[in-house]
C-alpha positions as a Markdown table, in Angstrom:
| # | Residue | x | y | z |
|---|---|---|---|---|
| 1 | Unk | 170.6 | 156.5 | 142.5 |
| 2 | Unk | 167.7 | 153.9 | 141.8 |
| 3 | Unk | 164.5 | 154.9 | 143.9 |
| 4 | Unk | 162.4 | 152.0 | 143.3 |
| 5 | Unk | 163.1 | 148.2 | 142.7 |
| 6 | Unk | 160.6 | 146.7 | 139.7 |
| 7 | Unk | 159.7 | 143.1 | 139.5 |
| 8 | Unk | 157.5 | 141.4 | 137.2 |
| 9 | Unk | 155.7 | 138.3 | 138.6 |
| 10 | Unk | 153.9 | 135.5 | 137.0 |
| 11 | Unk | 151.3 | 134.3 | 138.3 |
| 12 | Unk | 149.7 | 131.9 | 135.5 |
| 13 | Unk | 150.2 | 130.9 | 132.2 |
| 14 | Unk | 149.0 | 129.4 | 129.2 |
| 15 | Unk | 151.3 | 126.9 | 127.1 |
| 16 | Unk | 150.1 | 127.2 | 123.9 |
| 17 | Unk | 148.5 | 130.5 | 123.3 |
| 18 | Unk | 148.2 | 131.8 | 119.4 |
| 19 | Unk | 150.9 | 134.0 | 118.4 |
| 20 | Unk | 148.1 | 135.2 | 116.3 |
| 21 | Unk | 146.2 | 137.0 | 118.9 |
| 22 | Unk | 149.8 | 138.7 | 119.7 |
| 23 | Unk | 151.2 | 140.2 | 116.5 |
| 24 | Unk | 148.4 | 141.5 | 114.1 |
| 25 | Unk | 149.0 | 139.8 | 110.6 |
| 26 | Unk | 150.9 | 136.7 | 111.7 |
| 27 | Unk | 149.7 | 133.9 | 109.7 |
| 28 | Unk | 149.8 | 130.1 | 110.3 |
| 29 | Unk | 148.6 | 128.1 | 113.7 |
| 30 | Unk | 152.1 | 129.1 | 115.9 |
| 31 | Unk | 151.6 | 129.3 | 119.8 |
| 32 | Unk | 153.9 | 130.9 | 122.2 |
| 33 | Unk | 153.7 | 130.4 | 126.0 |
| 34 | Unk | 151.6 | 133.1 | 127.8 |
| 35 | Unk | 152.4 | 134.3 | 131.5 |
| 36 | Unk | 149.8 | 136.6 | 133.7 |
| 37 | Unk | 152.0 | 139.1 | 135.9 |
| 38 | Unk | 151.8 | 141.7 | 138.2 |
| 39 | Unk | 154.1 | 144.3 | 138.0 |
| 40 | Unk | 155.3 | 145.2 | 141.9 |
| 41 | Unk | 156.6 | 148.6 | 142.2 |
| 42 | Unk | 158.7 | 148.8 | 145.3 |
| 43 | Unk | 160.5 | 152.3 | 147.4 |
| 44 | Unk | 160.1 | 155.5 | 149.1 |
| 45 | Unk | 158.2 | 153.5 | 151.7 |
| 46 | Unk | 155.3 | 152.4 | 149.3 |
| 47 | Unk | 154.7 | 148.7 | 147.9 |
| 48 | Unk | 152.9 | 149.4 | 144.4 |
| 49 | Unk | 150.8 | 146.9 | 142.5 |
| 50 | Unk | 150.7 | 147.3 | 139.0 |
| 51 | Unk | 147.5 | 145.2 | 137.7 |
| 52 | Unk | 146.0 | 142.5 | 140.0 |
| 53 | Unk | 145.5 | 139.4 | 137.9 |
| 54 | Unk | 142.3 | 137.5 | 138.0 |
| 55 | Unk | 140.8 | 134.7 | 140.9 |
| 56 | Unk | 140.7 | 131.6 | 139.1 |
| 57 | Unk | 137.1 | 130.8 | 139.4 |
| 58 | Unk | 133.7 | 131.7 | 137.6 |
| 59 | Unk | 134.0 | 134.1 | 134.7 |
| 60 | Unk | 137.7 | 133.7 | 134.4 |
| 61 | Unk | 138.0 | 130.0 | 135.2 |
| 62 | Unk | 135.3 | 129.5 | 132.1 |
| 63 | Unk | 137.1 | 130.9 | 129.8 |
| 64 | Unk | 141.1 | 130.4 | 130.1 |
| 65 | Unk | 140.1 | 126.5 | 131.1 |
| 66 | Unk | 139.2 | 126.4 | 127.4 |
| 67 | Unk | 142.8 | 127.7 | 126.5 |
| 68 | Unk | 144.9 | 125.4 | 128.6 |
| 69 | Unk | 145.3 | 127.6 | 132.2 |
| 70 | Unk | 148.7 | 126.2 | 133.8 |
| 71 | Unk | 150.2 | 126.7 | 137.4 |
| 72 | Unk | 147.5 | 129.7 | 138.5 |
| 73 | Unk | 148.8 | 130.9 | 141.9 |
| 74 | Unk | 147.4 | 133.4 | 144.3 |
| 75 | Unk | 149.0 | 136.6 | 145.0 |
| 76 | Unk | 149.8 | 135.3 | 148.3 |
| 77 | Unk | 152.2 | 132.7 | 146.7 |
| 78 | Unk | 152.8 | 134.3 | 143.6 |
| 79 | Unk | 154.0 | 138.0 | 145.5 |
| 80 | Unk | 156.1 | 135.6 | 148.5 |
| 81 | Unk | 158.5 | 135.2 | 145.6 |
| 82 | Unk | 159.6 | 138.5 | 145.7 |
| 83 | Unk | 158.6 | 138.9 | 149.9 |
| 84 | Unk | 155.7 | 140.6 | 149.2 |
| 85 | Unk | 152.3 | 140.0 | 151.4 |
| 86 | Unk | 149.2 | 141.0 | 149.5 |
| 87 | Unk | 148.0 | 143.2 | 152.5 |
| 88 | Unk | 151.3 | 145.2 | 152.5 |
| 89 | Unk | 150.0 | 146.8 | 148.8 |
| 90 | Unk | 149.6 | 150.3 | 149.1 |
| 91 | Unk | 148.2 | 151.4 | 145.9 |
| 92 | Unk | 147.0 | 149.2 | 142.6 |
| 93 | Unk | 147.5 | 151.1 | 138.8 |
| 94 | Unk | 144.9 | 149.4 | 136.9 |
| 95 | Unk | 146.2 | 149.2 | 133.5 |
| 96 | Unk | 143.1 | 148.8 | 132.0 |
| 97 | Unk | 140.0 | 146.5 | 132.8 |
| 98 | Unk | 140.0 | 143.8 | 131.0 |
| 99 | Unk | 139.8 | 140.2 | 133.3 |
| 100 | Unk | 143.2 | 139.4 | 133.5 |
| 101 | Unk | 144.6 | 142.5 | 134.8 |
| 102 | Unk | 141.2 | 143.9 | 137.0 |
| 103 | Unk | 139.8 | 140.8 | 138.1 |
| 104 | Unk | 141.6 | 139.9 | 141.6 |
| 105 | Unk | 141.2 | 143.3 | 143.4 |
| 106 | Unk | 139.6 | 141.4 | 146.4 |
| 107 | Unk | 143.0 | 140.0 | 146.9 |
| 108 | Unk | 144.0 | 143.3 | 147.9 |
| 109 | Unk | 142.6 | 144.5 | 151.3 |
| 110 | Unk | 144.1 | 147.5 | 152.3 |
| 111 | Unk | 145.2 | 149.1 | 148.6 |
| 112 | Unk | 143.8 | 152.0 | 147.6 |
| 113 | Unk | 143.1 | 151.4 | 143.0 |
| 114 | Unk | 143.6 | 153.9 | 140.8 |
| 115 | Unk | 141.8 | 153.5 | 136.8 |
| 116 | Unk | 141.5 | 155.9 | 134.4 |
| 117 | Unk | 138.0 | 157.2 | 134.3 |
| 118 | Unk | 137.2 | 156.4 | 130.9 |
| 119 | Unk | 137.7 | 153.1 | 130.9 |
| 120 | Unk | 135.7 | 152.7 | 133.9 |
| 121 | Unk | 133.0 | 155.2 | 132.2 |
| 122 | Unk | 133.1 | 153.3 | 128.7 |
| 123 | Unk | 132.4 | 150.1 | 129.7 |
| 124 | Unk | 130.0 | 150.5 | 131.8 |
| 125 | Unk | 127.8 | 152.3 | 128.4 |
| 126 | Unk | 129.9 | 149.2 | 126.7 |
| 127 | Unk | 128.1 | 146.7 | 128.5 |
| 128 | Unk | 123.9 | 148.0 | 127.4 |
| 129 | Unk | 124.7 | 147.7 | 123.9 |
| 130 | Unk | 122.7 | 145.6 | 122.1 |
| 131 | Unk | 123.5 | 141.8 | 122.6 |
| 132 | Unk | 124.8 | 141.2 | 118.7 |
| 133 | Unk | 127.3 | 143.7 | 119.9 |
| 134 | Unk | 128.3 | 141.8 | 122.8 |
| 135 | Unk | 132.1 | 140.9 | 121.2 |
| 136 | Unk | 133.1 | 144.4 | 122.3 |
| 137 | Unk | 133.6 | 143.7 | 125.9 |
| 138 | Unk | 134.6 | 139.7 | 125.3 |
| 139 | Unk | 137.7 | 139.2 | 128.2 |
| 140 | Unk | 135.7 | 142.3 | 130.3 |
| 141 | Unk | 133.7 | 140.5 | 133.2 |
| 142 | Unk | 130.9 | 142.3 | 134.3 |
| 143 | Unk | 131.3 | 141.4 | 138.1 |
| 144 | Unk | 134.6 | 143.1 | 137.6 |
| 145 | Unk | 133.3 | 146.3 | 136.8 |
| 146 | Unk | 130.4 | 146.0 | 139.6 |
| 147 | Unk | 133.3 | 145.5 | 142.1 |
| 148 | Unk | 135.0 | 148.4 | 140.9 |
| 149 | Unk | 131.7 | 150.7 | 141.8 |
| 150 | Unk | 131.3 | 149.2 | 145.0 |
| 151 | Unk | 135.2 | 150.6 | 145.6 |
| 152 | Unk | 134.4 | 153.9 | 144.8 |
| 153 | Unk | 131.6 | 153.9 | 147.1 |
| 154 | Unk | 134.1 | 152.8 | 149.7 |
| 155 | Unk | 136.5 | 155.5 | 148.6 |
| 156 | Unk | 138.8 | 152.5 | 147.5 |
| 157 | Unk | 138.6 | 153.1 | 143.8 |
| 158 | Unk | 140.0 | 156.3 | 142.6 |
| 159 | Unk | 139.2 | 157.3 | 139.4 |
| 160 | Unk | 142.4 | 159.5 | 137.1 |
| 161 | Unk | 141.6 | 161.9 | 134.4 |
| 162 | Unk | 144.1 | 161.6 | 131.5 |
| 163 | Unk | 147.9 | 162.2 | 132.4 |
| 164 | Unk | 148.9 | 162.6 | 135.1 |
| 165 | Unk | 152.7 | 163.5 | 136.1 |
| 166 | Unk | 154.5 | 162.7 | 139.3 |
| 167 | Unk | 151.3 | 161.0 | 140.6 |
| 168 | Unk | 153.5 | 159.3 | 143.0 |
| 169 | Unk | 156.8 | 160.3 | 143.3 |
| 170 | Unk | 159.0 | 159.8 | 140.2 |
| 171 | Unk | 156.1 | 158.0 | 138.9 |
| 172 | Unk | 153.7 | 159.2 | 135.8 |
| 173 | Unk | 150.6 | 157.5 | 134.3 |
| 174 | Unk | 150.0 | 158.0 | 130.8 |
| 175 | Unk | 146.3 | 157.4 | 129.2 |
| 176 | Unk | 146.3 | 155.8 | 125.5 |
| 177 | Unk | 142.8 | 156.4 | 124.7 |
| 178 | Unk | 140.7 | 154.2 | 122.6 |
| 179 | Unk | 143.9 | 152.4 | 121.8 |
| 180 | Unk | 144.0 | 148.3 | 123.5 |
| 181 | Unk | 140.9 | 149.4 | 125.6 |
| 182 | Unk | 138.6 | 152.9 | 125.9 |
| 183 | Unk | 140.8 | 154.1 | 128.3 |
| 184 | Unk | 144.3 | 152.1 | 128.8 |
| 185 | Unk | 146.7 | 153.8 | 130.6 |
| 186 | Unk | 150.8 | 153.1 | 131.1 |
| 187 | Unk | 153.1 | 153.7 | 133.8 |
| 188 | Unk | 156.3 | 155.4 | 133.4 |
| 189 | Unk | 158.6 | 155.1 | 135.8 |
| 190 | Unk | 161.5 | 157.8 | 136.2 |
| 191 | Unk | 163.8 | 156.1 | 138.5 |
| 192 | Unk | 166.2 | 158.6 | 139.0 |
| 193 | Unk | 163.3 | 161.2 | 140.5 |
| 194 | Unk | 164.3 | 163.6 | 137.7 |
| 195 | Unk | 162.3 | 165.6 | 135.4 |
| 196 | Unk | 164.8 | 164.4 | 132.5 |
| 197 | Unk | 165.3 | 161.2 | 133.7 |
| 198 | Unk | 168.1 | 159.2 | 132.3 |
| 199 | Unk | 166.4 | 155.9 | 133.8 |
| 200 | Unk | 163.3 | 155.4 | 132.4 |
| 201 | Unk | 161.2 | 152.7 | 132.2 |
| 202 | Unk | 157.7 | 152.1 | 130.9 |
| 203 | Unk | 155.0 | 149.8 | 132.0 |
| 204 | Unk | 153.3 | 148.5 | 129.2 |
| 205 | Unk | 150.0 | 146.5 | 130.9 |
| 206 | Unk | 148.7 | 145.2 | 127.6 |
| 207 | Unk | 149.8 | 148.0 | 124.5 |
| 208 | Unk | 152.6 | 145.9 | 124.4 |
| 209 | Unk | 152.0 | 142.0 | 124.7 |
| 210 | Unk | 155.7 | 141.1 | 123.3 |
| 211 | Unk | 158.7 | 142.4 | 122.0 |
| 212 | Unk | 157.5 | 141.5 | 118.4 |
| 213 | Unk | 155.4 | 144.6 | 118.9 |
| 214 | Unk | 158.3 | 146.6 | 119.7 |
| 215 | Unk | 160.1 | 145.7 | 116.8 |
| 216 | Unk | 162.7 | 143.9 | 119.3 |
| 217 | Unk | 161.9 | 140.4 | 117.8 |
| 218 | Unk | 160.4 | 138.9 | 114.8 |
| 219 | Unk | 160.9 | 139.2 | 111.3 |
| 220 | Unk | 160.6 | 142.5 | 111.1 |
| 221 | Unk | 163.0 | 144.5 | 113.4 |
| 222 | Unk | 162.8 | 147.9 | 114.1 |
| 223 | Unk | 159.1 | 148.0 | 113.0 |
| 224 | Unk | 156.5 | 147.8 | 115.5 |
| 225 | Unk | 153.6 | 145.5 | 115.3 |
| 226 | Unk | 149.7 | 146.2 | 117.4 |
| 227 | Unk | 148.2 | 143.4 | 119.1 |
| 228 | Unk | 144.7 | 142.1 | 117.3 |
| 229 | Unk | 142.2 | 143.1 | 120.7 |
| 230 | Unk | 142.0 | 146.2 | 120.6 |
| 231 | Unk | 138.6 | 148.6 | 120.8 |
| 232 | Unk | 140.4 | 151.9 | 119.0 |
| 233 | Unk | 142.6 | 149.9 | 115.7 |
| 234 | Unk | 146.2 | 149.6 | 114.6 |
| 235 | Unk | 147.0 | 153.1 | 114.2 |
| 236 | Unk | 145.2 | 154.0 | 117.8 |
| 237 | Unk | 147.9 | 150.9 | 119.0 |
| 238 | Unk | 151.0 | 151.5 | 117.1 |
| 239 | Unk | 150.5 | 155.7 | 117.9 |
| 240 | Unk | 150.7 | 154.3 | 121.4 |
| 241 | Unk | 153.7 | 152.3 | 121.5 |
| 242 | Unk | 155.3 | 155.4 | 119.7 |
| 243 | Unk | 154.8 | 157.4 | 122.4 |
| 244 | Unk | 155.8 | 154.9 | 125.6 |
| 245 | Unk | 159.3 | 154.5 | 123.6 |
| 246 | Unk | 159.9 | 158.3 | 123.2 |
| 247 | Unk | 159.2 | 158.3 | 126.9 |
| 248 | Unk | 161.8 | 155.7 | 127.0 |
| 249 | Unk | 164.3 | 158.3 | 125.6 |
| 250 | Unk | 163.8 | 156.1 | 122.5 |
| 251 | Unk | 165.2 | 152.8 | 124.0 |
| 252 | Unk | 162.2 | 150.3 | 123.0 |
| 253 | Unk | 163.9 | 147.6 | 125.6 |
| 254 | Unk | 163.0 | 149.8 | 128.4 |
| 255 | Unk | 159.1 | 149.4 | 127.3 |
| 256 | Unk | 157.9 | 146.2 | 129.7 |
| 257 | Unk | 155.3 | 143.9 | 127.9 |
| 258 | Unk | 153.4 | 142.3 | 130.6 |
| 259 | Unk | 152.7 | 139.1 | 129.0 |
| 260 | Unk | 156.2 | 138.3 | 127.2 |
| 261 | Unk | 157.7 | 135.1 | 127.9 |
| 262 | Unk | 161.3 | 136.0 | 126.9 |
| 263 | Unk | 161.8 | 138.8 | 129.8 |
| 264 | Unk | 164.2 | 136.0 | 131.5 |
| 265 | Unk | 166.2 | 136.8 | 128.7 |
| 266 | Unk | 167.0 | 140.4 | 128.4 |
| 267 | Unk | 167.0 | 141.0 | 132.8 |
| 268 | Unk | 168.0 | 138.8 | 136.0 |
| 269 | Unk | 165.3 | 136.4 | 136.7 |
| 270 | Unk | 164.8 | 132.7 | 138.3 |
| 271 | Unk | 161.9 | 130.0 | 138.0 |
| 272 | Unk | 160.3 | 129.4 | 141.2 |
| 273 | Unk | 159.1 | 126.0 | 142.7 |
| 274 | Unk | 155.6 | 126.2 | 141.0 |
| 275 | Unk | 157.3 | 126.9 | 137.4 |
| 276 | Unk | 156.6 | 130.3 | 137.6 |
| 277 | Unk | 159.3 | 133.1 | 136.3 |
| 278 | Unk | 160.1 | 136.4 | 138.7 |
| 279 | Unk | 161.7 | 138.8 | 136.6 |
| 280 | Unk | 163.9 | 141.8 | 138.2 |
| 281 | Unk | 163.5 | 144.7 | 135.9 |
| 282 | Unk | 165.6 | 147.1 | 138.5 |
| 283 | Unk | 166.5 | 147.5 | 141.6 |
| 284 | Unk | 166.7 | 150.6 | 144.4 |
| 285 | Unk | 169.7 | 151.4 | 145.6 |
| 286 | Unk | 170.8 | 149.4 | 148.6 |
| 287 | Unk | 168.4 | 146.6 | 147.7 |
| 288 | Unk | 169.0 | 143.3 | 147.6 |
| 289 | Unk | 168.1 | 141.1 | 144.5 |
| 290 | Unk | 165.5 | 139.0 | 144.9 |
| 291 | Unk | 166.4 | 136.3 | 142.1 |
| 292 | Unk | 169.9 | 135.5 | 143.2 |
């Protein structure tokens, strides 16, 4: 028995995006489309946002304008796909704070966000370093992490401390620290409710940007491969992945990247009328699918 039903939702993309910046070590000018998601997280009477995308103005709009920004949609159109309103979110898991994943909270009215308190903490000191430093937060946007404070002041923000198991029911967050981010965290999902779940899966936010990493694709498979952004390294990375897989009872295809392409591919999924892909990663008992 399934309790929730997972979707992942584009809500952007970007055509031609360097596989370079994807897979450390790849070599040569190859691009590979991009897609910006939300992950929605839906059962036992909560609608849960995983990540909330960016508004597609100002900080953001400067800088994935200069990478080719296609078909940016907000949540209001982007969620309808699965028939989900923006005010019906409950709660927001903030995988991490970099733009594309932090940056649309006011989108969100009546959710209630949860970050890891290190990576809130982190770049806040990441931000007063000296300015030939400045690359270390490059995709964090200061307003972001303003907006962030201003929650927590409206008891709106909730700050988590490391792991945390059965944070929600059947749900765990995992922190991956100093690994894509200071304080990255991942979502697993036991979907069974059980301690020793036999139904796992893993929300990646941005430790995973394709299966490449995984070692599910590419030339070399079985072998994972880090992304190149990344404040802790390769080993900080690759340590991570490890450990959402083992989570995964070892089954690297239950590990969601939230920026891979070729997700159509391995579950159900449909294009919508903006050109944008819905992907249905599972599905609660009794639930009807929402790409057939």
């Amino acid at each position: 028995m399934a309790i929730y039903s997972i979707w992942v939702v584009e809500f952007a993309s970007i055509r031609h995006f360097p596989e370079s910046f994807m897979i450390a070590g790849t070599a040569g000018g190859q691009t590979r489309r991009l897609p910006y998601t939300y992950a929605v997280v839906q059962g036992e009477g909560r609608t849960v946002l995983v990540d909330v995308g960016f508004a597609w103005r100002d900080y953001a709009k400067a800088l994935v304008d200069t990478m080719g920004l296609d078909d940016w949609q907000p949540p209001k159109v982007a969620l309808g796909a699965v028939g989900v309103d923006p005010e019906t979110i409950t709660d927001v898991l903030i995988t991490h704070a970099h733009f594309d994943h932090m940056g649309g909270m006011e989108f969100f009215p009546r959710a209630t966000f949860y970050l890891q308190e290190r990576e809130l903490t982190k770049w806040v000191w990441s931000l007063s370093v000296d300015a030939r430093l400045k690359k270390l937060h490059f995709t964090v946007n200061p307003a972001d992490i303003l907006h962030a404070v201003k929650l927590a002041g409206e008891e709106r923000l909730r700050l988590v401390c490391g792991d945390r198991d059965e944070f929600l029911p059947g749900i765990d967050l995992r922190l991956a620290e100093d690994s894509h981010t200071w304080g990255s965290m991942y979502v697993v999902i036991r979907n069974d409710g059980r301690a020793d779940s036999e139904d796992v899966w893993v929300l990646a936010g941005d430790l995973v940007h394709t299966f490449d990493n995984l070692g599910l694709a590419g030339p070399t498979p079985g072998i994972y491969t880090s992304g190149v952004a990344g404040i802790g390294g390769q080993y900080a990375l690759l340590n991570a992945i490890d450990r959402m897989v083992n989570a995964a009872a070892g089954d690297p295809g239950r590990v969601i990247p939230a920026h891979e392409e070729r997700l159509g591919e391995r579950f159900p999924s449909r294009v919508t009328a903006h050109g944008l892909r819905v992907t249905e990663i599972a599905l609660a008992t009794g639930t009807k699918s929402r790409v057939k």
